[in-house]
C-alpha positions in Angstrom: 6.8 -5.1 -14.3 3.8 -7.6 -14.9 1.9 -6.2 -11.7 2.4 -3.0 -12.7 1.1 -3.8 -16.7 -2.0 -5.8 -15.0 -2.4 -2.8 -12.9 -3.0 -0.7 -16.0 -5.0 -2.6 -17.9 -7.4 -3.2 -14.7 -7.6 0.9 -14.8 -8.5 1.0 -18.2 -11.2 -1.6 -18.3 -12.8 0.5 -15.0 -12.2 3.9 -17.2 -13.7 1.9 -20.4 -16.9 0.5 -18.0 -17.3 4.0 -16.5 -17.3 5.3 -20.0 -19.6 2.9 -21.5 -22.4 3.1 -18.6 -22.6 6.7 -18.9 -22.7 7.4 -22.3 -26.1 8.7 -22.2 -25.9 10.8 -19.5 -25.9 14.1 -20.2 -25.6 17.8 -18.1 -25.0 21.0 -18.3 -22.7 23.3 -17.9 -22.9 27.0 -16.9 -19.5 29.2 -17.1 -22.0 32.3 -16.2 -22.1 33.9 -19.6 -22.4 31.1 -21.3 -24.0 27.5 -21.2 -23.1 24.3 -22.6 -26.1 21.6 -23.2 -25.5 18.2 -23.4 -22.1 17.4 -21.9 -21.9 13.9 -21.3 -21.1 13.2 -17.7 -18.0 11.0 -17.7 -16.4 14.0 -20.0 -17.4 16.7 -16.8 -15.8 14.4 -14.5 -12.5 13.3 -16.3 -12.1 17.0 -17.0 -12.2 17.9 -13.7 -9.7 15.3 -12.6 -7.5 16.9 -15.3 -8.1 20.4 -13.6 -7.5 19.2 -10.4 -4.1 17.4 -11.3 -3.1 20.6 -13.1 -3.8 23.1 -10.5 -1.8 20.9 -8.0 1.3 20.9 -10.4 2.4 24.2 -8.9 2.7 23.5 -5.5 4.0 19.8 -6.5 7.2 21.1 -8.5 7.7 23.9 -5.6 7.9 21.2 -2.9 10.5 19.5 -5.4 12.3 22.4 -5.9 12.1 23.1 -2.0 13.5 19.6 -1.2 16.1 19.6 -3.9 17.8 22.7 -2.9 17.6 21.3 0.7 19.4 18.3 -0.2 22.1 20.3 -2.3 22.8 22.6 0.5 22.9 19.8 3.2 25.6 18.4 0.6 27.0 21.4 0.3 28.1 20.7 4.3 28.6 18.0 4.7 31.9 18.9 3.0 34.6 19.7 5.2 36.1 22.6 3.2 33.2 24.1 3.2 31.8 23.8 7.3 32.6 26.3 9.5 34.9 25.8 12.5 32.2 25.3 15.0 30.8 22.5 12.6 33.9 20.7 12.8 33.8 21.0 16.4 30.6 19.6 16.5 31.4 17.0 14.5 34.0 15.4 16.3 32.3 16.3 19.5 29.5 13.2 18.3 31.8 11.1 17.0 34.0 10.4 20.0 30.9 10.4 22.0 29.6 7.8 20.0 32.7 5.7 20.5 32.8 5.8 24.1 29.7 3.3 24.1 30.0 -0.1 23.0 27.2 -1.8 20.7 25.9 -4.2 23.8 25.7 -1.0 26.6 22.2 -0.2 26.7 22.5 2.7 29.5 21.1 0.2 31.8 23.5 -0.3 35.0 
């Protein structure tokens, strides 16, 4: 908890110094029909990190949504009621072959 509070604060004196040392600093920016004079540039910059993090939301909460339904449906059977008979098979197919080797036999003869 204390690393992570330090952690915070060192971000926010670097965001503060960035800040600071280019207030005066100024572009501009062109959308094509239109121009806007006299941007400073830490405000260009920390918008385009906001962009950025917003763009890759999508493809953030679809690879949630892909991994959560993979972990419900690998729930889903791991039940026995719910496998089919050649699952079960399977199943205790691996387990009595994992039972036929001890924890010291390494293969080697």
């Amino acid at each position: 908890m204390p690393g992570r509070l330090i952690g915070i604060v060192i971000g926010i004196g670097v965001l503060v110094a960035f800040i600071s040392l280019n207030l005066r600093n100024v572009c501009d920016i062109s959308f094509g029909f239109f121009t806007l004079t006299g941007i400073p540039v830490f405000l260009t910059i920390l918008a385009s990190f906001a962009l950025g993090l917003i763009a890759a939301l999508p493809t953030v909460f679809a690879a949630w949504l892909y991994a959560h339904r993979l972990s419900k449906q690998l729930s889903m059977d791991s039940r026995p009621e719910k496998r089919t008979a050649a699952a079960q098979k399977k199943q205790k197919r691996n387990t009595v072959k994992d039972h036929q080797f001890d924890e010291k036999d390494f293969g080697i003869d």
